[in-house]
Backbone as CSV, one residue per row, in Angstrom:
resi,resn,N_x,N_y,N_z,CA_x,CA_y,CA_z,C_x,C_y,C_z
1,UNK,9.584,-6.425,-9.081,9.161,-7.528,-8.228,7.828,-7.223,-7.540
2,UNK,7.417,-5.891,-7.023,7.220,-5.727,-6.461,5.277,-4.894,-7.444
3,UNK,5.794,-4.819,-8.753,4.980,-4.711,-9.888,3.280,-4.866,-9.420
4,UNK,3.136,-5.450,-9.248,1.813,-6.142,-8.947,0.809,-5.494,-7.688
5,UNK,1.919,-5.260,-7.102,1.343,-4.694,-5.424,1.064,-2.860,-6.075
6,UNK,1.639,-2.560,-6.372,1.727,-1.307,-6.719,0.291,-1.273,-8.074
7,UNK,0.296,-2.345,-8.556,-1.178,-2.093,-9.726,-2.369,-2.010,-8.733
8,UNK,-2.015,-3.368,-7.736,-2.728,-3.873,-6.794,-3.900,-2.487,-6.582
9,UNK,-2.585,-1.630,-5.803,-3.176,-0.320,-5.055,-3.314,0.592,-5.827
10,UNK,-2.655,0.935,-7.487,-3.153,1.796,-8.119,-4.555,1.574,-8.749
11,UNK,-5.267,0.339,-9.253,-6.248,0.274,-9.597,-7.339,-0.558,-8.880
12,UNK,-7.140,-1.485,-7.605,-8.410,-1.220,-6.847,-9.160,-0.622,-6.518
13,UNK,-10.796,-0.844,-6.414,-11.642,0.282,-6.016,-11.473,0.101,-4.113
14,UNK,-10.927,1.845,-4.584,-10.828,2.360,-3.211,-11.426,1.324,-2.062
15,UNK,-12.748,1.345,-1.900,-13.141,-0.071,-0.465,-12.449,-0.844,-0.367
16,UNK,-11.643,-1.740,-1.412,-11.429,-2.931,-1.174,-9.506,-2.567,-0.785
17,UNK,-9.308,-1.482,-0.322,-8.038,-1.640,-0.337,-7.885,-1.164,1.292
18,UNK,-7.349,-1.651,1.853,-6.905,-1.643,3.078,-5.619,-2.365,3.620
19,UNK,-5.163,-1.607,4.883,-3.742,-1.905,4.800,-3.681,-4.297,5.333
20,UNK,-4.140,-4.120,5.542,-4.334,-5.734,5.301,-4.251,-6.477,4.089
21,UNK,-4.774,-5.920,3.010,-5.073,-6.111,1.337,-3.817,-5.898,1.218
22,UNK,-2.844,-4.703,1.681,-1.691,-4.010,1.015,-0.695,-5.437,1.651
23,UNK,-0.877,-5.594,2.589,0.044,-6.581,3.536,0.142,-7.984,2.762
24,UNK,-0.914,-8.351,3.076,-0.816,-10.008,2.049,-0.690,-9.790,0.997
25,UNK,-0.645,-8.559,-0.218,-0.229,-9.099,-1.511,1.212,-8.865,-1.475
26,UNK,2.011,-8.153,-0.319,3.092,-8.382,-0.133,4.217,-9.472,0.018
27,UNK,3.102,-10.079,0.968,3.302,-11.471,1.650,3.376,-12.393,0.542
28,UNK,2.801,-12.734,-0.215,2.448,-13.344,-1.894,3.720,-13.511,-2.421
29,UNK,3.888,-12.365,-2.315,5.749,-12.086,-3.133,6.796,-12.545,-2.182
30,UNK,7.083,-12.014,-0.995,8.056,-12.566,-0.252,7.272,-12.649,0.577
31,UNK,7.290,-13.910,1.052,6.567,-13.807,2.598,7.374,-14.209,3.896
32,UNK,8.793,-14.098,3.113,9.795,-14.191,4.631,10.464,-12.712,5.122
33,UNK,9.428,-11.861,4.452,9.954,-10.057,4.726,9.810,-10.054,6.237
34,UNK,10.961,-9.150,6.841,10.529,-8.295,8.118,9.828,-7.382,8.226
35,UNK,8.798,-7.268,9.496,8.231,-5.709,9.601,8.818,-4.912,9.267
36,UNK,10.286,-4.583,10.042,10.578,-2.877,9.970,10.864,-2.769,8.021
37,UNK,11.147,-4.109,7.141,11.159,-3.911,5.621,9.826,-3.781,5.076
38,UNK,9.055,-4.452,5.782,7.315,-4.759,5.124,7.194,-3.201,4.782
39,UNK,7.323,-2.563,6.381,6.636,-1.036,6.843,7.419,-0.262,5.524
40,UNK,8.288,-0.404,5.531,9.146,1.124,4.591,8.413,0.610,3.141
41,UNK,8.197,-1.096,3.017,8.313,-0.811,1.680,6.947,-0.259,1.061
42,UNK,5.801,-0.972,1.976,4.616,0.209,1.963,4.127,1.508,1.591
43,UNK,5.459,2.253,2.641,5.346,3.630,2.788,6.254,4.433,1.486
44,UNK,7.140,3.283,0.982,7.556,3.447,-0.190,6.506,3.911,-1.450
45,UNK,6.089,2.453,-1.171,5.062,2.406,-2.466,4.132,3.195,-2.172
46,UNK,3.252,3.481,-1.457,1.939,4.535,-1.201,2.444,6.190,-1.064
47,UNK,3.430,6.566,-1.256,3.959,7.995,-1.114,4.293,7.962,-2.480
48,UNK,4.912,7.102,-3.529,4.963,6.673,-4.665,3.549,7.324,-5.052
49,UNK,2.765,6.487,-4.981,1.322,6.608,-5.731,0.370,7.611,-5.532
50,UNK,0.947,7.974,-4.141,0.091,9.222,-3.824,0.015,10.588,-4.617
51,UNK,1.477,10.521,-4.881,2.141,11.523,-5.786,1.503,11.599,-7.364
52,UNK,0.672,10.761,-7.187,-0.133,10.261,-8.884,-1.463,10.885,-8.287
53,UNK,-2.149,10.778,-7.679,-3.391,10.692,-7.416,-3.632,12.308,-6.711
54,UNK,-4.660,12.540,-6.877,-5.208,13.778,-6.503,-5.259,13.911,-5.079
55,UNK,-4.814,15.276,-4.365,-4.959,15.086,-3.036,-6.220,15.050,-2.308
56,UNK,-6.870,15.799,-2.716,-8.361,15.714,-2.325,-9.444,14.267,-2.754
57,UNK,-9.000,13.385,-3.282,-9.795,12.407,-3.381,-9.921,11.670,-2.341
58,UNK,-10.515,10.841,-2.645,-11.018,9.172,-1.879,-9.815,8.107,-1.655
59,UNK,-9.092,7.765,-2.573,-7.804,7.140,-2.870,-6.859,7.805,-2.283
60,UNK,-6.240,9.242,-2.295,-5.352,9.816,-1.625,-5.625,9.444,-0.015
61,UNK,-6.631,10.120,0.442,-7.285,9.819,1.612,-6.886,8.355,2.298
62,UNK,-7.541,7.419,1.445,-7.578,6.309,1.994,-5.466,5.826,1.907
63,UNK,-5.485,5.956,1.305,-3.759,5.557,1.224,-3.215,6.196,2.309
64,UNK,-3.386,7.701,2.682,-2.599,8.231,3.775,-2.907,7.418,4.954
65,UNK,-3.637,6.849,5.792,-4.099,6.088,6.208,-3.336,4.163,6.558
66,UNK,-2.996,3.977,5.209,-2.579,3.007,5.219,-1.121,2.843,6.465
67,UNK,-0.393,3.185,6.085,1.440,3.327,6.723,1.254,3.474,8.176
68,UNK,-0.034,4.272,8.888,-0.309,3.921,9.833,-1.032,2.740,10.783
69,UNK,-1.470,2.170,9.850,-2.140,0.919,10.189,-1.020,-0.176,10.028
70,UNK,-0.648,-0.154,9.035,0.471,-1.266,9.049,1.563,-1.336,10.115
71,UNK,1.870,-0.042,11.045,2.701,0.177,11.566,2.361,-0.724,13.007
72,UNK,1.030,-0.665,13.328,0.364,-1.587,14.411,0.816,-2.612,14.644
């Protein structure tokens, strides 16, 4: 379901992804989610992907980042 969000953030260039970007393509899919579900499923998916991506990059970086912003 959730397919898309996860390409979303695996193949955007890094700039254009921010936890706002991550939020509304969420919203797209269900947009009657709760925060405290929005937040996990986020932190789901970006600990997911992180685990793909190199730690020292740009993308790792910027993803760790994300779960805290959304949490705002």
């Amino acid at each position: 379901m959730f397919d898309n969000v996860l390409n979303f953030i695996k193949e955007t260039p890094v700039e254009y992804i921010t936890a706002a970007s991550v939020i509304y393509k969420v919203m797209e899919i269900k947009s009657t989610i709760v925060k405290e579900e929005l937040y996990q499923l986020i932190i789901d998916m970006i600990d997911n992907i992180k685990n793909e991506v190199r730690e020292n990059s740009d993308r790792y970086a910027k993803l760790s980042k994300i779960p805290i912003q959304v949490n705002y």
